[in-house]
Structures are given as structure tokens and as C-alpha cells.
BABA-207485 format. One record per residue (C-alpha): residue number from 1; residue in three letters; x, y, z. Coordinates in steps of 0.5 Angstrom, whole numbers. Layout:
// residues N
<node num="NUM" residuo="ALA" x="X" y="Y" z="Z"/>
...
//
This chain:
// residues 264
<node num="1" residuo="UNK" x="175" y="311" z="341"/>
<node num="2" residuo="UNK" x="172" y="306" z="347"/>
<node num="3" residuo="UNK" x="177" y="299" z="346"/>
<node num="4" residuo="UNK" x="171" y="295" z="346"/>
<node num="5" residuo="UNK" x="173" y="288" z="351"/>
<node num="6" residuo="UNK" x="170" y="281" z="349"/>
<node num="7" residuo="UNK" x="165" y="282" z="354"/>
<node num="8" residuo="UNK" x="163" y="288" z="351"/>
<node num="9" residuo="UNK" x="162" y="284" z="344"/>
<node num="10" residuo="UNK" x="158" y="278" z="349"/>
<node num="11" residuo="UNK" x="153" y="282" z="351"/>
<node num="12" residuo="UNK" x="152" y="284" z="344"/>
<node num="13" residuo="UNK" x="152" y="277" z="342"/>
<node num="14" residuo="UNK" x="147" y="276" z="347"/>
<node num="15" residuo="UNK" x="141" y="280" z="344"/>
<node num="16" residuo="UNK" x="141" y="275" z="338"/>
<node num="17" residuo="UNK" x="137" y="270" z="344"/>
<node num="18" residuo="UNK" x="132" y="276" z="342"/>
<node num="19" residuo="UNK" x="131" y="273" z="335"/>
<node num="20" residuo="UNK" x="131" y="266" z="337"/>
<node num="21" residuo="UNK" x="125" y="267" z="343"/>
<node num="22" residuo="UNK" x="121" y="270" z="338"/>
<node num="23" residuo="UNK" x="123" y="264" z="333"/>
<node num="24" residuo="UNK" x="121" y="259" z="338"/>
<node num="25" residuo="UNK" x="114" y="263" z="340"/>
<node num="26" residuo="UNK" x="112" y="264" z="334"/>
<node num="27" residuo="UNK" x="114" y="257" z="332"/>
<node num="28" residuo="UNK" x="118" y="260" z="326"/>
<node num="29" residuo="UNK" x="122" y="254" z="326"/>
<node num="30" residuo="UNK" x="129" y="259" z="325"/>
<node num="31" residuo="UNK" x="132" y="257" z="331"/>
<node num="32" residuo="UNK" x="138" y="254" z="327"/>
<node num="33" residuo="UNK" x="139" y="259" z="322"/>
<node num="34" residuo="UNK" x="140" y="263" z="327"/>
<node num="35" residuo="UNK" x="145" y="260" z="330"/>
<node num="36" residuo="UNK" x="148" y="258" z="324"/>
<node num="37" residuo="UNK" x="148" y="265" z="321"/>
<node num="38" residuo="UNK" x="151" y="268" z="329"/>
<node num="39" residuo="UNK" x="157" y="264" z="328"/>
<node num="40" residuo="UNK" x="159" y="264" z="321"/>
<node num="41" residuo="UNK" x="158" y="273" z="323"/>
<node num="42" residuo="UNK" x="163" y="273" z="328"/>
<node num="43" residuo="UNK" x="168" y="268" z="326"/>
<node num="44" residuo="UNK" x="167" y="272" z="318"/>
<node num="45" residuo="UNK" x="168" y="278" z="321"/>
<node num="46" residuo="UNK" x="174" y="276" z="325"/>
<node num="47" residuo="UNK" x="177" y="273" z="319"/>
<node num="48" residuo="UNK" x="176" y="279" z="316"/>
<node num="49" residuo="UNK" x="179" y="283" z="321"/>
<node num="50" residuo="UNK" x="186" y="279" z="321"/>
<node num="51" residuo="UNK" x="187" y="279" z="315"/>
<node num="52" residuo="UNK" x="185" y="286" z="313"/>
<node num="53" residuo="UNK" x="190" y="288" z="319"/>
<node num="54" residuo="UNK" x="196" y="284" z="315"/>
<node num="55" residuo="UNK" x="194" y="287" z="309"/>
<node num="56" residuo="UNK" x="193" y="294" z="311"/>
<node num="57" residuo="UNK" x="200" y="293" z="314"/>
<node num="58" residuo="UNK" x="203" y="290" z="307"/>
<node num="59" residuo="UNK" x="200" y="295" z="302"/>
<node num="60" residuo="UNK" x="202" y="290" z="296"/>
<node num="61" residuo="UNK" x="198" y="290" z="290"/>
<node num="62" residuo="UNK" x="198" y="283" z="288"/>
<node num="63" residuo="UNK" x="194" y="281" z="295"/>
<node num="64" residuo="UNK" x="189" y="287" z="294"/>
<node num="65" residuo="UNK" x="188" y="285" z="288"/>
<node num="66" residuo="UNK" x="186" y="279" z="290"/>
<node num="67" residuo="UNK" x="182" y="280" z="295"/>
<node num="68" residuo="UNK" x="179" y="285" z="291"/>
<node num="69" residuo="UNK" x="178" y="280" z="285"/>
<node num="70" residuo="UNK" x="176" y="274" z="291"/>
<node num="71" residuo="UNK" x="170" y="279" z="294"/>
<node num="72" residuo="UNK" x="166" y="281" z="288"/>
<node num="73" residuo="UNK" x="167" y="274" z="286"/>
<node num="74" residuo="UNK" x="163" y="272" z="291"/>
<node num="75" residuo="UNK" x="159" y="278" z="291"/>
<node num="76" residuo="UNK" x="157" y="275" z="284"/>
<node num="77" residuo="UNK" x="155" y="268" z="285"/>
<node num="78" residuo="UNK" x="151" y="270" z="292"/>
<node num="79" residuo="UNK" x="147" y="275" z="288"/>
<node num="80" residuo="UNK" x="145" y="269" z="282"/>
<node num="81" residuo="UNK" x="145" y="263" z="289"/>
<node num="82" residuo="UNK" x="138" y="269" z="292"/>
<node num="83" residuo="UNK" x="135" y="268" z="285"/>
<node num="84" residuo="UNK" x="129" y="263" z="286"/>
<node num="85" residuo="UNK" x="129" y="262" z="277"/>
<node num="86" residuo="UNK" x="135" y="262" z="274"/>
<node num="87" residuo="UNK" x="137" y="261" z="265"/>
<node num="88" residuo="UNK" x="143" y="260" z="262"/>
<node num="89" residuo="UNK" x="148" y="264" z="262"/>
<node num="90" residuo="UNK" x="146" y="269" z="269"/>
<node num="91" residuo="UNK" x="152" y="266" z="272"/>
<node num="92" residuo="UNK" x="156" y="269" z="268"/>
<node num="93" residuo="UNK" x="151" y="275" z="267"/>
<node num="94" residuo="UNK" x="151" y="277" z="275"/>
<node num="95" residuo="UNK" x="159" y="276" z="274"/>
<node num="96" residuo="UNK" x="160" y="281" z="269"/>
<node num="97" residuo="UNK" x="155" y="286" z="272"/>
<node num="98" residuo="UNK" x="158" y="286" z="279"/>
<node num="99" residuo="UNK" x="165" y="287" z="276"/>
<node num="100" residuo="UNK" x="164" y="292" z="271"/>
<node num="101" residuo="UNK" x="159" y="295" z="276"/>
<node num="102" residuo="UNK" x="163" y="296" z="282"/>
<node num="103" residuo="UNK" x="170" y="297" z="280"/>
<node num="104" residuo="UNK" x="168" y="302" z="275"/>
<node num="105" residuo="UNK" x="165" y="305" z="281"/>
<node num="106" residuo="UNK" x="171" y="304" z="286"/>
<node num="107" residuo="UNK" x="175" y="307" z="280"/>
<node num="108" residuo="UNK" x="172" y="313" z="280"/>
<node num="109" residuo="UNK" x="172" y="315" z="287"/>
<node num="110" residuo="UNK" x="179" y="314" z="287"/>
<node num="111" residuo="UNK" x="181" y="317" z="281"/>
<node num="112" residuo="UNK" x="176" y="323" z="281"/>
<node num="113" residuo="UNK" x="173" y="325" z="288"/>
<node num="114" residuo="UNK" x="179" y="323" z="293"/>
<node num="115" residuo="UNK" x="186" y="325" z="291"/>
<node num="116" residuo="UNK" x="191" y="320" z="289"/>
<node num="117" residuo="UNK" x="196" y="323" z="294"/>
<node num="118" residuo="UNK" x="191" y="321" z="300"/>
<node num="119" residuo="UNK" x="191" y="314" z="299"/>
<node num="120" residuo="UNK" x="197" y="312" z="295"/>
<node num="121" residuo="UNK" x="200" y="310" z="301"/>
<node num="122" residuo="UNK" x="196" y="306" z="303"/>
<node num="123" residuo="UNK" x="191" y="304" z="298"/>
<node num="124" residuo="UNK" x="188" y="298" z="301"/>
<node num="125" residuo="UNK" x="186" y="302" z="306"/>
<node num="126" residuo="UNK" x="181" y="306" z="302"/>
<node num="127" residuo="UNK" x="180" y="301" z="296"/>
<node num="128" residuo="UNK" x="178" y="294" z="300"/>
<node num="129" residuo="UNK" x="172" y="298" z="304"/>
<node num="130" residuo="UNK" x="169" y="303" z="298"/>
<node num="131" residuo="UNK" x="169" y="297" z="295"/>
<node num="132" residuo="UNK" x="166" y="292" z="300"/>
<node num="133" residuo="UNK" x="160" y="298" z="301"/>
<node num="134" residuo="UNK" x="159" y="298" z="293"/>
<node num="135" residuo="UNK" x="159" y="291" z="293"/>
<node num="136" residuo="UNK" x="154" y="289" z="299"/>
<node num="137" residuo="UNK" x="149" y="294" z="295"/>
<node num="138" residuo="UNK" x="151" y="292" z="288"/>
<node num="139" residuo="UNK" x="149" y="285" z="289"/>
<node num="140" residuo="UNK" x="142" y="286" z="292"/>
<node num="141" residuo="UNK" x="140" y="291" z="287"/>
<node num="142" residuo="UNK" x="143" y="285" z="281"/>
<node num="143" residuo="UNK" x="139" y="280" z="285"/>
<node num="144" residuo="UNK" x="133" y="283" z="285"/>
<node num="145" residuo="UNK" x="133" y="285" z="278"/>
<node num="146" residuo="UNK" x="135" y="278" z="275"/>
<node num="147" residuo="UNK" x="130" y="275" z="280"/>
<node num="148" residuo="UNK" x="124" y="280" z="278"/>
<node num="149" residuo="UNK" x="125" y="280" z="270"/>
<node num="150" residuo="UNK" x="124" y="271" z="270"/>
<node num="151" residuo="UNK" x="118" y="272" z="275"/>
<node num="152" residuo="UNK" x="115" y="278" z="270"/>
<node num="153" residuo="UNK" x="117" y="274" z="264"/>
<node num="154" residuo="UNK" x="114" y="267" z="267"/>
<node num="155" residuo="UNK" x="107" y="271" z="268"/>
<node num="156" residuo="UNK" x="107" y="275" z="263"/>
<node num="157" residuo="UNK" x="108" y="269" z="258"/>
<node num="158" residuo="UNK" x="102" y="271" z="253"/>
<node num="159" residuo="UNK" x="103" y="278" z="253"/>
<node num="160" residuo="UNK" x="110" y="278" z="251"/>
<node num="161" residuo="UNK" x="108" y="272" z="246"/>
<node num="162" residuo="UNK" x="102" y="275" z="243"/>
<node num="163" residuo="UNK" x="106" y="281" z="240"/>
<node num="164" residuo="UNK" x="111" y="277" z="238"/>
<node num="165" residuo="UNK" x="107" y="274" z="234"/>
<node num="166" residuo="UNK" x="104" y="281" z="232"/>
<node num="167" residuo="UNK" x="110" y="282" z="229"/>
<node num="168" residuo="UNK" x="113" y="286" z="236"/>
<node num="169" residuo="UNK" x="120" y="286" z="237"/>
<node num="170" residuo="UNK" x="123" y="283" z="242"/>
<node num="171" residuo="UNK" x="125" y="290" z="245"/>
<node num="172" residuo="UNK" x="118" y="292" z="245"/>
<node num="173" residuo="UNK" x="114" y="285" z="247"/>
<node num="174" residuo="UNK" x="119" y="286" z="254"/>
<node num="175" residuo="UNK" x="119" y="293" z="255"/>
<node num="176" residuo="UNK" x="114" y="292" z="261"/>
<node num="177" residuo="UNK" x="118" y="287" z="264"/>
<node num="178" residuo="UNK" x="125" y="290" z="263"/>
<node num="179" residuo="UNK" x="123" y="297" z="266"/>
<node num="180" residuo="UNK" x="120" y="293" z="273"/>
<node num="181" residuo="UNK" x="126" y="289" z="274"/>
<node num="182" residuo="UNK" x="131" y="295" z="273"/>
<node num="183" residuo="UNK" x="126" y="298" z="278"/>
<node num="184" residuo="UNK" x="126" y="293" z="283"/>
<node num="185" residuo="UNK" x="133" y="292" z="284"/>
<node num="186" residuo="UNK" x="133" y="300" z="284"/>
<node num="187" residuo="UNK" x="128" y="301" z="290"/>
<node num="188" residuo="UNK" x="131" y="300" z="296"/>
<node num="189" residuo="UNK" x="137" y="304" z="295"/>
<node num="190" residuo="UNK" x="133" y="310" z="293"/>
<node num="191" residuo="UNK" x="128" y="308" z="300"/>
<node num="192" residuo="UNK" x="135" y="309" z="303"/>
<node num="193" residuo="UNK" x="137" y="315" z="301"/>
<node num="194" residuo="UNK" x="129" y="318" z="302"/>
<node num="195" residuo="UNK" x="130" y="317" z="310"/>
<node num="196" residuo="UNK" x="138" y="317" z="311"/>
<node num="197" residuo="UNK" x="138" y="323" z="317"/>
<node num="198" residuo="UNK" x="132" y="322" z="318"/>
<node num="199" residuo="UNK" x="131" y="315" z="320"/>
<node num="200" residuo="UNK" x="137" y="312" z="319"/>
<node num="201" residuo="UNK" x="144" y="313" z="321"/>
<node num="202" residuo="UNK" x="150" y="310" z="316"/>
<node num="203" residuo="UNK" x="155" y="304" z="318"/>
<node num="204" residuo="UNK" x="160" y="310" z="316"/>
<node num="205" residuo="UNK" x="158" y="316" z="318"/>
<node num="206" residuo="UNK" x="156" y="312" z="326"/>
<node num="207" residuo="UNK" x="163" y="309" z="326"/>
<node num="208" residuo="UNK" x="167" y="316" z="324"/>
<node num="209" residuo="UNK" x="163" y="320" z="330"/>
<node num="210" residuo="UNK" x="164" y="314" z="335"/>
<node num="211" residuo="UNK" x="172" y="314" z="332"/>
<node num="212" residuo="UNK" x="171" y="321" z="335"/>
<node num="213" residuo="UNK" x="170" y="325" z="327"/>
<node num="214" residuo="UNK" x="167" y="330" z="326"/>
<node num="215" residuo="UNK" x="159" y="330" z="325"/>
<node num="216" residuo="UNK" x="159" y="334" z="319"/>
<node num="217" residuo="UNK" x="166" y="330" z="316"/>
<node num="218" residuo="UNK" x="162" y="324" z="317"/>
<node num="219" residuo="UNK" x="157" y="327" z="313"/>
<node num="220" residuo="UNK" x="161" y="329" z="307"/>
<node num="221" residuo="UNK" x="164" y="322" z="307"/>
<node num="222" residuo="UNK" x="157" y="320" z="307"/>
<node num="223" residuo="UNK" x="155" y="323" z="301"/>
<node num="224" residuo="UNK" x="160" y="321" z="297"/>
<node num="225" residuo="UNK" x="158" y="313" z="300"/>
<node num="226" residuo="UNK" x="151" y="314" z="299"/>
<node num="227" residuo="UNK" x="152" y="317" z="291"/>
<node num="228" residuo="UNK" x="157" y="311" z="290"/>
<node num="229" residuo="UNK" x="153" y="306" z="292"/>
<node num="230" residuo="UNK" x="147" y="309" z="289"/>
<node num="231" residuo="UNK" x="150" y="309" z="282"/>
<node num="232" residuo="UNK" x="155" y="301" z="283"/>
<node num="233" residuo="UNK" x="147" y="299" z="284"/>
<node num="234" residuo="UNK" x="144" y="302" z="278"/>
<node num="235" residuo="UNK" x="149" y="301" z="274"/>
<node num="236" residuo="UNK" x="150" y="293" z="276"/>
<node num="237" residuo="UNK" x="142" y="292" z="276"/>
<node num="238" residuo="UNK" x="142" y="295" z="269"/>
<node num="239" residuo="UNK" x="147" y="291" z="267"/>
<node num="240" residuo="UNK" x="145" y="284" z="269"/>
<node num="241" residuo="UNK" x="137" y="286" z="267"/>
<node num="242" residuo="UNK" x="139" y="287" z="259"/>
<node num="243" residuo="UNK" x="144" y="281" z="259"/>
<node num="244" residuo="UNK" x="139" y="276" z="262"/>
<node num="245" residuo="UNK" x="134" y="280" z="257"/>
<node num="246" residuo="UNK" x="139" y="277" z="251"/>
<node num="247" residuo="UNK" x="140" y="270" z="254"/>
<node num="248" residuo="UNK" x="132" y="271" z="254"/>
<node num="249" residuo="UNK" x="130" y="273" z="247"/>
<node num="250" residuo="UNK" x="134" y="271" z="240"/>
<node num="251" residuo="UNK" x="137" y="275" z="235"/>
<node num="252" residuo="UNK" x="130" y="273" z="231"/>
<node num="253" residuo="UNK" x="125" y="275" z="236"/>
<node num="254" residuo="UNK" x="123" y="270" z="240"/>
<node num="255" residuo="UNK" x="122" y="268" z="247"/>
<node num="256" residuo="UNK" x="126" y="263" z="250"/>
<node num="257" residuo="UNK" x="121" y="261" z="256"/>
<node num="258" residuo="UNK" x="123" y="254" z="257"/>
<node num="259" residuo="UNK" x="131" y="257" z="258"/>
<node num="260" residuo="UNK" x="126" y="260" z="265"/>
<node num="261" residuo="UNK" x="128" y="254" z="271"/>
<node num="262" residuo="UNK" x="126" y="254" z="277"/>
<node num="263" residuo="UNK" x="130" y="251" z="283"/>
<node num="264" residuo="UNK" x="129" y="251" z="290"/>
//
């Protein structure tokens, strides 16, 4: 693979100025955040990079755990900061849901369908980006989800009311509400896979052909990430929306609409 120089990197970085022209054209006024997301990009990823060469170096399980532990915490407060209506308790529903969600994934992947005996060795070299990719996923679909069941709860207000009051249960006055967030979180990985091959190329399968893998290798890999990431966002989507709906609803059937805020 090409050792790419920091000149190569600059010329990259330079198509940014593309994005703030347009910015400035269509007076978008996103100059800044520009800005601001480039070089927190670039100084992440460097991070990132030197401390995932340190760790792949000493393969200690307590510093992957932790890194582990530290990256699906983020990944859970980041999935409740996009959501425009929050309630009691999506904190700590985002957080179970992207837990149990993506580790439960990873743990399959490296249980079940890649041996053991391949990464023993050096486990932080399979574990730290199978989960990464599972989480960056994972995420989106929980934040949706959360973000779509308020918005539906907020404007079906009446509807789930009146059949409570007509002696609806819970699961039912919801029912309609429920299926839309589950969907929403879902779409855009089934888009993804509608079109991988054919519009689009993967992060993974594109790094391992320009690594000098094998094309159809690449693509065996790539299947496998794709159903991963696929069933850590359905799973963590399905698992935050039932949890919001049970902060949402008592055990008495009631709707608890002015638990619903709006922030931002």
C-alpha cells in the first residue's frame, strides 16, 4: 500500500474549501462549523491512530476494555445529544441499548463467525474496529428511533389519547407510533445494502483492495460487516424504542405527554 505523505493528506484536506465556498455562496453561514468539524476530524483521527498503535502493540485486556467501555459511552450520550425531544430516562435507555446492542453483536462475530484462534493473539486488532463500525451504525439507528417515537407521540397526541380513553391498551393506542420509530432508525442501513456494489463501495472492502486484498476477500469481509452492522442497528433501534415507549406509558395505561421536552 502507498505511504501516503503529509502532503498527500494536505491536498485532501484542501477539498474542504469546496464545502465552505459553497457555504459562503449560498450564504449557509456554516463556515465555522467547518472549520471546527476539520480540525477536530484530523486531531480525532490522529488520536486515534497513536493510540490505537500503542494498544495493538500491547494487546492488554483491561486498556481494551476500557476503550471498548469508553467508545460505546460516547456513542450512547452522542446518540441521545441529536435528538431534538428528550424525557426521563433516554439517557440511560440510549445507554443500555447501544450496549447491549453492539457488544452483543461484536460477541457473536468473534464467537461464531471468525475462529478464535485468528485473533487470539492480538484481539484488539479484530475487537476495536468491529465494534467501532457496529457502533458509528448502531447510534444513528437509536437516534432516529428515539427522535421519531417523541415527534410521533407529540403529533399523534389525540389519537393515542382517545383510545385510551376508549379503553385501548397502552400497547395498542401506540402501536402506530412504535412501528414508525422502529422503521425510521432501520432505513438507512437497508438503503445501504439496497445499493453497496452498485453505488457504493465500503470503507472496508475499499481500504483492504487499496491494502493490496484480494477483491472478492474483500467482499467476503464485507458481507459479514454489513449483516453485523445491519442486526447491532436493528437490535439497539428496537431496543431503545420499547424502553422510551415504557418511560412513556405507565403500568395503568396512561400517557405521560408532559414527560415530552423539547431542547434546542
Amino acid at each position: 500500500m502507498y505511504d501516503l505523505t503529509p502532503i498527500n493528506i494536505g491536498l485532501a484536506v484542501m477539498l474542504v474549501l469546496i464545502n465552505g465556498i459553497i457555504s459562503i455562496w449560498m450564504k449557509l453561514k456554516l463556515e465555522k462549523q467547518l472549520l471546527l468539524a476539520s480540525i477536530r476530524a484530523i486531531v480525532q483521527l490522529l488520536l486515534i491512530g497513536l493510540i490505537l498503535e500503542w494498544i495493538f502493540e500491547l494487546s492488554w485486556w483491561p486498556i481494551i476494555g476500557l476503550l471498548m467501555f469508553t467508545m460505546t459511552l460516547i456513542a450512547s450520550l452522542t446518540a441521545v445529544q441529536r435528538s431534538q425531544r428528550r424525557f426521563p430516562g433516554i439517557w440511560l435507555n440510549s445507554t443500555v441499548a447501544v450496549f447491549a446492542s453492539s457488544w452483543l453483536v461484536t460477541g457473536f462475530a468473534l464467537a461464531a463467525i471468525i475462529p478464535p484462534h485468528s485473533w487470539s493473539e492480538n484481539p484488539a486488532q479484530y475487537l476495536i474496529p468491529l465494534l467501532g463500525m457496529i457502533l458509528g451504525n448502531t447510534l444513528n439507528g437509536i437516534s432516529l428511533g428515539l427522535d421519531r417515537l417523541s415527534e410521533e407521540l407529540v403529533m399523534r397526541r389525540a389519537e393515542v389519547e382517545l383510545k385510551l380513553t376508549l379503553g385501548a391498551t397502552r400497547n395498542e393506542a401506540a402501536r402506530q407510533a412504535l412501528q414508525n420509530a422502529v422503521r425510521s432508525g432501520m432505513t438507512p442501513i437497508i438503503n445501504s445494502m439496497m445499493v453497496v456494489g452498485l453505488v457504493s463501495l465500503p470503507g472496508l472492502m475499499t481500504g483492504q483492495i487499496l491494502a493490496g486484498a484480494s477483491p472478492l476477500d474483500s467482499v467476503k469481509y464485507q458481507i459479514v460487516i454489513m449483516f453485523l452492522i445491519a442486526s447491532g442497528t436493528a437490535l439497539g433501534t428496537v431496543i431503545s424504542v420499547l424502553l422510551g415507549f415504557r418511560c412513556l406509558f405507565n403500568s395503568k395505561h396512561q400517557f405521560l405527554f408532559d414527560q415530552i421536552r423539547r431542547v434546542g
